[in-house]
C-alpha positions as CSV (number, residue, x, y, z in Angstrom):
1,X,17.8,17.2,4.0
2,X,19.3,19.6,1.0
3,X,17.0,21.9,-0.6
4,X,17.9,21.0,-3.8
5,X,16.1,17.7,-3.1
6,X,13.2,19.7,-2.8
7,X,14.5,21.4,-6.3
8,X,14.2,17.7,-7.4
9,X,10.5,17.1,-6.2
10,X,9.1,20.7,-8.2
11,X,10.0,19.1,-11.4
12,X,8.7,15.4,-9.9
13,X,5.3,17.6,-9.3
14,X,5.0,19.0,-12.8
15,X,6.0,15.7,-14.9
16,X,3.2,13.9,-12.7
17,X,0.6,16.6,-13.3
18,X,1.5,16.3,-17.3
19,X,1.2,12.0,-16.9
20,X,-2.0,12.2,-15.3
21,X,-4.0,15.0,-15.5
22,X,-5.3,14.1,-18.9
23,X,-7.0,11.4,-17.7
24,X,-9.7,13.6,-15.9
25,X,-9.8,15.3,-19.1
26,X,-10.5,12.8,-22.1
27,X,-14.5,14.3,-22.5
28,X,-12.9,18.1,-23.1
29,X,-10.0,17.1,-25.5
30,X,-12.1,14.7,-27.6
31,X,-14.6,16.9,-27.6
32,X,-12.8,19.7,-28.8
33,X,-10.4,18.3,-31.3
34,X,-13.3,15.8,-32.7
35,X,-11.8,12.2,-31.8
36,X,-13.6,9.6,-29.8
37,X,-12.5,9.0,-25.7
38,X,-11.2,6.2,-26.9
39,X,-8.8,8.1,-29.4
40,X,-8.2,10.0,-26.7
41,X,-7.0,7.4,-24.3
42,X,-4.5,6.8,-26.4
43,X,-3.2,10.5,-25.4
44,X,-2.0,8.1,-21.9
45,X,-0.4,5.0,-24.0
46,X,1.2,7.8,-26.2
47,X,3.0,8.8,-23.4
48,X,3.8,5.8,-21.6
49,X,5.4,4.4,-24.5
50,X,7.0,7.7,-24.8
51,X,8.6,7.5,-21.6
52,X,9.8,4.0,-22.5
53,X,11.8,5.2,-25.6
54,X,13.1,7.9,-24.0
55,X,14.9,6.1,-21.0
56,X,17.6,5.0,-23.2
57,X,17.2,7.8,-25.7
58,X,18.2,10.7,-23.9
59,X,20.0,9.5,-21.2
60,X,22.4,8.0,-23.7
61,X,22.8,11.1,-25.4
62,X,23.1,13.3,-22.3
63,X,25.6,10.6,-20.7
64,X,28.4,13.3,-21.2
65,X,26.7,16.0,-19.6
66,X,27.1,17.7,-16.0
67,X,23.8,16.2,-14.7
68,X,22.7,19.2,-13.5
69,X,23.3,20.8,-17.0
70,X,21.0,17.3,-18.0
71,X,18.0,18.2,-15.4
72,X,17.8,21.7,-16.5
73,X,17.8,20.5,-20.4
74,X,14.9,17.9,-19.6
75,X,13.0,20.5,-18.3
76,X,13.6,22.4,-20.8
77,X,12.2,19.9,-23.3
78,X,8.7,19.3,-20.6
79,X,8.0,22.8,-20.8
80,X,8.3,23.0,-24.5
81,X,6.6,19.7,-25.0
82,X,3.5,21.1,-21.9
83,X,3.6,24.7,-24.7
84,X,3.0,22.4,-27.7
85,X,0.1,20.5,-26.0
86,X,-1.7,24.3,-25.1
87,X,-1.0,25.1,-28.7
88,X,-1.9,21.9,-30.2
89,X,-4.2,22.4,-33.2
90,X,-4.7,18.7,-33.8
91,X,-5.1,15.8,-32.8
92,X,-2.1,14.4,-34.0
93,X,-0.7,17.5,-33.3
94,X,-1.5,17.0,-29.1
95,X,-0.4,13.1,-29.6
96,X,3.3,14.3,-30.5
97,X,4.0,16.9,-28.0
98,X,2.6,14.6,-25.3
99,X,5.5,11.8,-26.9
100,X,8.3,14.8,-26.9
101,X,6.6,15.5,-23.2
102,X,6.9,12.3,-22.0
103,X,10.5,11.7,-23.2
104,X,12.5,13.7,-20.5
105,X,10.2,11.8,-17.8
106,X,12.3,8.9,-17.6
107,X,15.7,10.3,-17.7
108,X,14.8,13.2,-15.5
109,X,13.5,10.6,-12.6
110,X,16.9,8.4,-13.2
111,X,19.3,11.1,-13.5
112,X,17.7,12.7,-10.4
113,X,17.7,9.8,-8.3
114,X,21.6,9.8,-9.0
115,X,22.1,13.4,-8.4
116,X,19.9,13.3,-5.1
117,X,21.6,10.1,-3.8
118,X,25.0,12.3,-4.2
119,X,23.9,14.7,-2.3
120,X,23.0,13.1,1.1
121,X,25.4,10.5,3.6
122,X,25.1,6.7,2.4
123,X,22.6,6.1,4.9
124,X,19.8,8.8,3.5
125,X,20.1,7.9,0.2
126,X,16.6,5.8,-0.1
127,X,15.0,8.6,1.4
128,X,16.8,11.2,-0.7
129,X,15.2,9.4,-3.6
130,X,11.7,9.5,-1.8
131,X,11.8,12.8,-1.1
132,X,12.2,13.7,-5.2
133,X,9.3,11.4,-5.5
134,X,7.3,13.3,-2.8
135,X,6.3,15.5,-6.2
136,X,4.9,12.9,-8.0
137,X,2.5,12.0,-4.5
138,X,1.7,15.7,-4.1
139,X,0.6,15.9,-7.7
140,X,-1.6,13.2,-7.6
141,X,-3.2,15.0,-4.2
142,X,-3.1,18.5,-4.9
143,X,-1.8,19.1,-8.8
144,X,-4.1,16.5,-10.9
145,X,-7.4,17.0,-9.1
146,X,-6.7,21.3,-9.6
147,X,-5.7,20.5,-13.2
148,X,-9.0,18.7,-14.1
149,X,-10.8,21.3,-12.4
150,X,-9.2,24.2,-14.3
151,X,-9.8,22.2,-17.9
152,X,-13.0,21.7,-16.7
153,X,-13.4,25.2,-16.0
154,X,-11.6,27.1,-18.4
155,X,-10.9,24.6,-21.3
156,X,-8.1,21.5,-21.3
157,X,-5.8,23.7,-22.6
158,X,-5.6,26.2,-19.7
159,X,-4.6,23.1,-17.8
160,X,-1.3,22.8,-20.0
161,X,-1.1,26.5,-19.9
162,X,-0.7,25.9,-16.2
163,X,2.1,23.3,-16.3
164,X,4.1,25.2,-18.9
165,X,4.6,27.6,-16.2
166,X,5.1,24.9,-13.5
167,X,7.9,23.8,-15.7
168,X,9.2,27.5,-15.9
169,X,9.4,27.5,-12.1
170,X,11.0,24.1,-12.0
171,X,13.4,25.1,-14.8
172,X,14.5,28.4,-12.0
173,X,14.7,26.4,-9.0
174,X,16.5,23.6,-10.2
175,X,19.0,26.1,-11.7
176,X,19.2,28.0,-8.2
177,X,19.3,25.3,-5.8
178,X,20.8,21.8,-7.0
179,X,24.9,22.2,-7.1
180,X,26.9,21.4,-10.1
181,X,28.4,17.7,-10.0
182,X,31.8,18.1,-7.9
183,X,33.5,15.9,-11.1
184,X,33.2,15.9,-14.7
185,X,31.4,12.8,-15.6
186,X,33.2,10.3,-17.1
187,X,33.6,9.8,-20.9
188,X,31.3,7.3,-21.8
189,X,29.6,5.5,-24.7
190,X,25.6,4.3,-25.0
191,X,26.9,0.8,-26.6
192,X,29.1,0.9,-23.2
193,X,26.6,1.4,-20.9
194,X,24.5,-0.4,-22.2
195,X,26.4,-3.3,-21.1
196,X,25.1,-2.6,-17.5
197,X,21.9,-5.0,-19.3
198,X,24.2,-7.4,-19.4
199,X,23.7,-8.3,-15.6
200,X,20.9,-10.8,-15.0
201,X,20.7,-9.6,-11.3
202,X,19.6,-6.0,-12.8
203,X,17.4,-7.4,-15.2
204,X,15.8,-9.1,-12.6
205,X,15.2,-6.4,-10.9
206,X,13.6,-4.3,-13.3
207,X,11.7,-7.2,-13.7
208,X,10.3,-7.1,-10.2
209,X,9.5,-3.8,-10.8
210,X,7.4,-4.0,-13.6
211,X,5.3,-6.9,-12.1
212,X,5.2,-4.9,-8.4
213,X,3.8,-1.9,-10.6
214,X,1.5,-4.8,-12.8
215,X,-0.6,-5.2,-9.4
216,X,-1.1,-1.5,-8.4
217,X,-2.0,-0.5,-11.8
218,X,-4.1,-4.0,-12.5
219,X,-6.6,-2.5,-9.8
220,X,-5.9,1.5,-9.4
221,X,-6.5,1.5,-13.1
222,X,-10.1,0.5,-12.4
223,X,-10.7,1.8,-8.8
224,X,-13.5,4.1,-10.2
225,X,-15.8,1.1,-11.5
226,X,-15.2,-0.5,-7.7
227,X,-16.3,2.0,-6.1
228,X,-19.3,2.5,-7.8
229,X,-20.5,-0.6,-8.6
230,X,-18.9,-2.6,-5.8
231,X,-19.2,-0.5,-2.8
232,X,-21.8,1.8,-3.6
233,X,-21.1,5.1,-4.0
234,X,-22.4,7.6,-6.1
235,X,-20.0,8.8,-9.4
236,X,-19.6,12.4,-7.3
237,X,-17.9,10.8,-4.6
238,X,-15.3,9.4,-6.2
239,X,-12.5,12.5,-6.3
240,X,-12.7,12.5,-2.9
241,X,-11.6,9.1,-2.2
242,X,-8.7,9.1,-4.6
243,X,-7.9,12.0,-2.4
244,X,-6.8,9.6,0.6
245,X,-5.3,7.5,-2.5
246,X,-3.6,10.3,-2.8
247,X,-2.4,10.6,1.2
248,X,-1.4,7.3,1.0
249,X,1.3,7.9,-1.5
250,X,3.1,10.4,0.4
251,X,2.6,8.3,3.6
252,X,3.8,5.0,2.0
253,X,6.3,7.3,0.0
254,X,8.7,8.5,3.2
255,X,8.2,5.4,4.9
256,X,9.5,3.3,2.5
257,X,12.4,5.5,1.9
258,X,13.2,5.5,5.4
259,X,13.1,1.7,5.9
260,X,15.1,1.6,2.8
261,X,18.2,3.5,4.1
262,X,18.4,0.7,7.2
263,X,17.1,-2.2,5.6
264,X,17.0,-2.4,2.3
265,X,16.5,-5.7,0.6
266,X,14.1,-6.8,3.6
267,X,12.2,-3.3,2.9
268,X,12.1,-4.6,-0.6
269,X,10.5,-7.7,0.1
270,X,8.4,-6.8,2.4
271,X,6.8,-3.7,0.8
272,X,5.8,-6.0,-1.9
273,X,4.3,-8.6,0.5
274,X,2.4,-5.8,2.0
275,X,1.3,-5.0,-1.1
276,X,0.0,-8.3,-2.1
277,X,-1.5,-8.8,1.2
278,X,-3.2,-5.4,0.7
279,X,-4.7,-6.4,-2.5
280,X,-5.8,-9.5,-1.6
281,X,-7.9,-8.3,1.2
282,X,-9.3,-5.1,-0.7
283,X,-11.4,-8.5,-2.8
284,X,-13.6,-8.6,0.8
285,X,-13.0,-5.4,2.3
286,X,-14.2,-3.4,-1.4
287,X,-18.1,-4.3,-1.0
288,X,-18.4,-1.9,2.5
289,X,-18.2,1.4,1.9
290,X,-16.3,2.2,5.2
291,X,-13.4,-0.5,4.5
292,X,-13.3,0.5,1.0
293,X,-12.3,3.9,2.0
294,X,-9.7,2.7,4.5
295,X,-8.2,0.2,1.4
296,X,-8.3,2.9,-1.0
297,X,-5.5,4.9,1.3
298,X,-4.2,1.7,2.5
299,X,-3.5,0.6,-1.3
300,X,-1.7,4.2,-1.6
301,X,0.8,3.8,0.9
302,X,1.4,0.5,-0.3
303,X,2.4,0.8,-3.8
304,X,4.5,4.0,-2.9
305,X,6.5,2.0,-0.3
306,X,7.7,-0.2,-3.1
307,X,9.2,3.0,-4.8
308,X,12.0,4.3,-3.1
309,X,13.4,0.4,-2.5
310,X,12.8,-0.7,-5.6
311,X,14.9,2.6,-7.3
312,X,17.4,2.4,-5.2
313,X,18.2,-1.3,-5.3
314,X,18.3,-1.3,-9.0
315,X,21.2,1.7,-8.6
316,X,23.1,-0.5,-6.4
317,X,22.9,-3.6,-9.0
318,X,24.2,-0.9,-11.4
319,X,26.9,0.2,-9.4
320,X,30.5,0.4,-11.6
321,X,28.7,1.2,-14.8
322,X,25.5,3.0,-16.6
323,X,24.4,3.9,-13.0
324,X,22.1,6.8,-14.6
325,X,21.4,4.9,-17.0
326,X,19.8,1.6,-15.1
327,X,17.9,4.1,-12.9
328,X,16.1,5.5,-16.2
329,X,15.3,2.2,-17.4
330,X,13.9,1.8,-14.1
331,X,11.6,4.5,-14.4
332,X,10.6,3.1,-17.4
333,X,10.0,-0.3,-15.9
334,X,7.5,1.5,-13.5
335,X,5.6,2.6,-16.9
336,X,5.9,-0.3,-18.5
337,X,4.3,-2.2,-15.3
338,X,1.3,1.0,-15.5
339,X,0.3,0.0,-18.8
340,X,0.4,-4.1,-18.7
341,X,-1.3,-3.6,-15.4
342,X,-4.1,-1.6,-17.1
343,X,-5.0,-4.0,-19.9
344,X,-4.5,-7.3,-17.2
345,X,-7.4,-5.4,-15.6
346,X,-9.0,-5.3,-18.1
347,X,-8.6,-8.8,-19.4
348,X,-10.1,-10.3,-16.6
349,X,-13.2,-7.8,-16.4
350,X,-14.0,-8.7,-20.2
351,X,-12.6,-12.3,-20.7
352,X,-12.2,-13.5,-17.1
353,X,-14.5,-13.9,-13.5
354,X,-15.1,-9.9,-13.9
355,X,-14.8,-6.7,-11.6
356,X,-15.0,-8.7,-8.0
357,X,-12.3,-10.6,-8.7
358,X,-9.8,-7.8,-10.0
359,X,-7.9,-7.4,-6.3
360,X,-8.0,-11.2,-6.0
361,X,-5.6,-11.5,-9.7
362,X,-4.0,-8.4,-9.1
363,X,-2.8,-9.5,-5.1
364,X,-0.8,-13.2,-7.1
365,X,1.2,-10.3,-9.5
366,X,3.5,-9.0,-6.5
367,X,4.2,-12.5,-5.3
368,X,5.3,-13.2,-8.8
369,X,7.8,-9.8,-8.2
370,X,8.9,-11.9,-4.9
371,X,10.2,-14.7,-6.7
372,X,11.5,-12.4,-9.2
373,X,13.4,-10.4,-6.6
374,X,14.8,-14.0,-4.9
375,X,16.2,-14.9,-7.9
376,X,17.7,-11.4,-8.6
377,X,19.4,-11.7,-4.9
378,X,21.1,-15.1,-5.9
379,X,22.4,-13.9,-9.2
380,X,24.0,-10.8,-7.5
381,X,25.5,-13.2,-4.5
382,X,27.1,-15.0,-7.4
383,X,28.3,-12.1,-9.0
384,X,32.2,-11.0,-8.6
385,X,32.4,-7.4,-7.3
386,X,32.7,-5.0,-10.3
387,X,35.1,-1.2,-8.9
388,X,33.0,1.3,-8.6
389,X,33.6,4.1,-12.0
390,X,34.3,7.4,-10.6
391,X,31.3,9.2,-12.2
392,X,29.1,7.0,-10.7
């Protein structure tokens, strides 16, 4: 594979340290800038809905751009955003340089799943796509657990210290490494892309990604109350079992985008069958500590394998128009699916049969995505072709 896909997964690592590693941190910010956890949780929705703006933001603004020119500008605006959070002085202060943060997350994911597509043969391109998302994995294994550690240690801030240099790295490689496009990029108009949303087959699709993502997020969200109240284990031994999480992610990461590049509408349905499947049984297999280890990783390679299919089938539904675009608002759709996945957890913990049956409601959401996705494939069989543009 190119090294500049592996350009492409240092800037994946830092934007996933910056999404999540404030969630191990909540006690040290709130304690230092005087808000309640609860306040700062809403550090995490700040940024989701962050990322959900900025899909159609930036990437409408940067449509002109060489996209190389675009991935170095986004990173640009993470590092700068990571240096505002270290310097933040406030409360509100942290809450708007995690938004400014979170806004190159979609758009740098999108546009990078089109510039590592274009560098690889039609058949690698799934796996192209999985290997820029082999960051994100690695920073949920390695970067997020260090990250808490070091705030932990040394103060929250020292963790966004930290990633501000990570983005200074990424900034330098990305620069060295990923080539300039081999065409100018078309002239194009937001209003005009736009009217890639015009397709029901690639609405549909985002669709089925934000209810596959529903289900992960319905039960990761909560996997901590699980495992201590369901299976037993102590509070302690907890970061080590998100640390197979964690190995499942890469594992169901690269084989998804493998089965992808052969198969990939059958990888896309059954990755989420898998998934539901997966969920389903984690209801039983939750309550012994020895399974629930095994479902933990299991549930990580599971909701990774949807990834790489699920990106790159929404860039061939966009194909003649707003391909970068429809990949951002896919990205976005992931996000989207993290946070309606977090409060349907917690909706039926508070109002519905409670913690046992989270797995159980959570498994139904990806079969919802499955009918989703069979009516996306119908809409595109009816579609007439559309010519590929040039810069796509």
């Amino acid at each position: 594979m190119p090294v500049a896909l592996y350009a492409l997964a240092a800037g994946a690592f830092g934007i996933g340290v910056t999404e999540f590693v404030i969630m191990g941190l909540l006690l040290e910010v709130g304690a230092d800038l005087g808000v309640s956890i609860s306040s700062a949780g809403l550090l995490i929705s700040g940024y989701a809905l962050g990322v959900v703006v900025g899909a159609p933001l930036l990437t409408g603004l940067t449509a002109r751009w060489p996209r190389k020119n675009v991935l170095l500008g986004l990173m640009v605006v993470f590092t700068l955003g990571n240096l505002a959070c270290a310097l933040a002085p406030s409360y509100g202060w942290l809450m708007a340089a995690r938004v400014l943060t979170s806004f190159a997350h979609a758009t740098f994911f999108g546009v990078g799943s089109v510039v590592a597509t274009g560098l690889v043969p039609a058949n690698k391109k799934a796996s192209a796509i999985a290997i820029m998302f082999t960051g994100l994995t690695v920073a949920n294994i390695l970067g997020v657990p260090f990250g808490t550690w070091l705030g932990q240690m040394a103060g929250w801030r020292a963790t966004f210290w930290a990633v501000t240099l990570i983005g200074i790295a990424a900034v330098a490689v990305i620069a060295l490494l990923v080539p300039q496009d081999r065409q100018e990029p078309e002239a194009s108009r937001l209003a005009d892309d736009l009217k890639v949303l015009r397709r029901p087959a690639l609405l549909l699709g985002l669709a089925t990604t934000v209810l596959s993502w529903v289900g992960v997020f319905a039960a990761f969200t909560y996997i901590a109350p699980m495992l201590t109240r369901l299976s037993g284990f102590s509070d302690g031994a907890v970061s080590p079992i998100l640390l197979v999480f964690g190995a499942g992610l890469v594992v169901g990461n690269l084989a998804g985008g493998r089965l992808a590049d052969r198969w990939l509408v059958p990888t896309v349905f059954g990755s989420l069958a898998v998934l539901s499947v997966v969920l389903f049984a984690m209801t039983a297999g939750i309550r012994n500590p020895v399974s629930a280890v095994i479902f933990v990783g299991v549930l990580g390679a599971a909701a990774f394998a949807t990834v790489a299919p699920l990106q790159m089938w929404v860039l061939e539904k966009a194909k003649g128009a707003g391909q970068s675009l429809a990949s951002s608002f896919n990205i976005a759709a992931f996000n989207l699916g993290n946070a309606l996945g977090a409060a349907l957890g917690g909706l039926v913990i508070d109002h519905g049969p409670g913690l046992w049956a989270l797995t159980l409601v959570a498994g139904l959401v990806p079969l919802l995505a499955i009918l989703t996705a069979v009516a996306a494939v119908r809409m595109e069989a009816a579609r007439p072709a559309v010519p590929v543009r040039a810069a796509e």
